[in-house]
C-alpha positions in Angstrom: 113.3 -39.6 -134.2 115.4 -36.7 -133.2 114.3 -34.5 -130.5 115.4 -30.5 -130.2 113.3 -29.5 -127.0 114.1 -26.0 -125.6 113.0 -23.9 -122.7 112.2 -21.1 -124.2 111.6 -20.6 -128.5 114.6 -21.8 -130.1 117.3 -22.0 -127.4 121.0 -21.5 -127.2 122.2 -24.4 -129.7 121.2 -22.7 -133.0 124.2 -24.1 -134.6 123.1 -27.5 -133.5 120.1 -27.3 -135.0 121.2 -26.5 -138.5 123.4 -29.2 -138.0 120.1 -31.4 -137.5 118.1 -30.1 -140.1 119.3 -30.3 -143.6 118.5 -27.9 -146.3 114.9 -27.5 -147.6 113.6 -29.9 -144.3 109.6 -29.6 -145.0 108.5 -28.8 -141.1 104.8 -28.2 -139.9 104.6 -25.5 -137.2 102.0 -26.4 -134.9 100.8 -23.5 -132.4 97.3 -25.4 -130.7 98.8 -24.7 -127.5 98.0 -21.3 -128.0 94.5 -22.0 -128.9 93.6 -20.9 -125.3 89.7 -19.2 -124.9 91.0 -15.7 -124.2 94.2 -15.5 -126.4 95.1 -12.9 -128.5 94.6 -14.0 -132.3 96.7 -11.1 -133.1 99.7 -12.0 -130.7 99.2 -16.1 -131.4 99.2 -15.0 -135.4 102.5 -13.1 -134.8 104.4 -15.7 -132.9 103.3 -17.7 -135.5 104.7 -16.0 -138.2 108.0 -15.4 -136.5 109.4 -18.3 -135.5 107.8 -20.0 -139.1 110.4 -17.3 -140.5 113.2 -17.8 -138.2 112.9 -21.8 -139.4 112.9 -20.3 -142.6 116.2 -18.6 -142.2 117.5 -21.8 -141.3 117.0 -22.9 -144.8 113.7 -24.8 -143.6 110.7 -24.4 -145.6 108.2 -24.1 -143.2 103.9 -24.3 -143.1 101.6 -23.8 -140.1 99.9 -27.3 -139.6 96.6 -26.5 -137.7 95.6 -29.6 -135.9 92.2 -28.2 -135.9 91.8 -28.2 -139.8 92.1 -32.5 -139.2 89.2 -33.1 -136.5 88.1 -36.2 -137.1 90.2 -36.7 -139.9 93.7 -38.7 -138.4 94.2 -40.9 -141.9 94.5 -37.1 -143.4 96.6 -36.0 -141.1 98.8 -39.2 -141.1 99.5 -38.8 -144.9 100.4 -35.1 -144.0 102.3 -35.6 -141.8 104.1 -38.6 -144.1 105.0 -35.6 -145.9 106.9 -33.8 -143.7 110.0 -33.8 -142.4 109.8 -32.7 -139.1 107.1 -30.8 -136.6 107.8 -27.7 -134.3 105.1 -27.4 -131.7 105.0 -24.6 -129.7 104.7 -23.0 -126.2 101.4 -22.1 -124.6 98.7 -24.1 -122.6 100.1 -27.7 -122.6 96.0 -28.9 -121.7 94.8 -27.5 -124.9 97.7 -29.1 -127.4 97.0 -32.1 -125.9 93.3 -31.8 -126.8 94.1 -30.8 -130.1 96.3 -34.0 -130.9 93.9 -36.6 -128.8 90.9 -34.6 -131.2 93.0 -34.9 -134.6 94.5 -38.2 -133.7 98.0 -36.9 -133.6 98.6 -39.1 -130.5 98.5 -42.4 -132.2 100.3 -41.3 -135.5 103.3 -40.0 -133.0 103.5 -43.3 -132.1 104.1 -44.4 -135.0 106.5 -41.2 -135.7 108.9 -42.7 -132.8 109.9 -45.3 -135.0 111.1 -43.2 -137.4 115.1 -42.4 -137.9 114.8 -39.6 -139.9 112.0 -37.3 -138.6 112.5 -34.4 -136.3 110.6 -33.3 -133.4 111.3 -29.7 -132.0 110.0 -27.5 -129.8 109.6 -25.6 -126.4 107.6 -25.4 -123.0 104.2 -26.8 -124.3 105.6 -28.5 -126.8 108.3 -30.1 -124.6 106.1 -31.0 -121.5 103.3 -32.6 -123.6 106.3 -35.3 -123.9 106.0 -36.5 -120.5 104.1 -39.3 -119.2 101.5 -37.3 -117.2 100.5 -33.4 -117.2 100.2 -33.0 -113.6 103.3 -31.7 -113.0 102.3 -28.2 -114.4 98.7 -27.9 -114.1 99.7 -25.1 -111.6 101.4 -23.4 -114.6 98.4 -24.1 -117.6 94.7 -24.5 -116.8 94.0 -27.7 -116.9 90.6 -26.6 -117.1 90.2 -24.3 -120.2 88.1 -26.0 -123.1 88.6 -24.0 -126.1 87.3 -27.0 -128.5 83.3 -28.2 -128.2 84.0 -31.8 -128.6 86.1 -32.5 -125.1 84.9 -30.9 -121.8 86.9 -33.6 -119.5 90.9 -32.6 -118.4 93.4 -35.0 -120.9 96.2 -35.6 -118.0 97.9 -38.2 -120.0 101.0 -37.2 -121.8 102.8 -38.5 -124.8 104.9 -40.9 -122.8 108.5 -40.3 -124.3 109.6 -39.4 -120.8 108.8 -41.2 -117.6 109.0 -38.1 -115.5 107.8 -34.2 -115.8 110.2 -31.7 -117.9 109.3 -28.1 -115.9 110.9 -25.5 -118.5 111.2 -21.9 -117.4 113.1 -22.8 -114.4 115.1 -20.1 -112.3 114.6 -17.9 -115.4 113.2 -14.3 -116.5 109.8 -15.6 -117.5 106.3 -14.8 -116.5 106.0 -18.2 -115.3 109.6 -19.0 -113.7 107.4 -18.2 -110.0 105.1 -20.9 -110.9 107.2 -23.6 -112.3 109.2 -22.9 -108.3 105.6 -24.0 -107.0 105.7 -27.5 -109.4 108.9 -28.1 -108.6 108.4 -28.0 -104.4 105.3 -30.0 -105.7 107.2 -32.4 -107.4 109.4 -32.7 -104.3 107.0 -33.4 -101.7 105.0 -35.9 -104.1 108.3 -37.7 -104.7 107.4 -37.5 -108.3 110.4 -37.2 -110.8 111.1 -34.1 -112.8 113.9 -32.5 -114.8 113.8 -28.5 -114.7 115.0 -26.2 -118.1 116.2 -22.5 -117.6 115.6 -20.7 -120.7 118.2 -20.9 -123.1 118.6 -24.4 -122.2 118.0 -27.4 -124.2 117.9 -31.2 -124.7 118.9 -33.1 -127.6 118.1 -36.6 -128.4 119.2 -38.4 -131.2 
């Protein structure tokens, strides 16, 4: 699997990530993360549409792929995802994604997605922390404790386990929550827990 994980949206390697994707690269957008109980449906709906046209541009052809629409239904979302190229998940409220992939069963398929060379996995803040081993190195950034789904009521704290150690985008940037990631990272520091910090603009890519 290739990774593209940004700070913020779609980062300052632009050129690197036409590079990655090739022309007509079928990518899912997923945007649970924003699924939060009070968000805006109008704001969510226009980031949506936004950064599905900015893959677009790329020369991407790009579809929202709502984990919610596949409750219960992982075998239908595995052959979905089969036909795919690639996934961009999102920023928002890292608790809630992972709710919406433990609910859909996209945990186990991305295990299975790991093994593959020629899939892509892009994204930013959410969609890069949900990586890590464990979510408690922001749950002073996202509410751990927001349930927007009726089926789980108990805090998910296990990541995706790509990464041993907390990714704390945002860092030292201009970004409502740069103050807060300061807090997880002192918290980090006094738990002797490892982390890696992203200023917006920044980003990692594994291949």
């Amino acid at each position: 699997m290739t990774y593209y994980l940004s700070s913020y949206k779609f980062g300052d390697k632009v050129e690197a990530l036409k590079n990655i994707l090739f022309q007509g690269a079928k990518i899912g957008h997923i945007n649970n993360s924003q699924d939060w109980t009070t968000a805006n449906p109008e704001i969510r709906d226009n980031h949506l549409k936004e950064e599905m046209e900015f893959m677009d541009n790329l020369g991407c052809i790009s579809e929202h792929l709502d984990l919610k629409d596949y409750f219960g239904k992982e075998n239908k979302l595995r052959n979905k995802i089969a036909s795919l190229d690639g996934i961009w998940v999102c920023g928002g409220n890292t608790f809630v994604l992972r709710q919406a992939m433990k609910l859909s069963g996209f945990d186990n398929i991305f295990i299975e997605l790991q093994k593959r060379d020629d899939f892509f996995y892009g994204g930013y803040s959410a969609g890069v922390c949900i990586l890590s081993d464990s979510l408690k190195y922001i749950q002073c950034v996202d509410n751990p404790n927001d349930f927007p789904y009726k089926e789980i009521t108990e805090t998910i704290w296990e990541g995706l386990n790509v990464f041993n150690y907390g990714i704390l985008p945002h860092y030292d940037s201009e970004h409502p929550e740069s103050e807060d990631i300061e807090r997880e990272v002192k918290r980090c520091i006094n738990n002797k827990w490892l982390f890696k910090t992203l200023r917006d603009g920044e980003v990692i890519i594994i291949e």
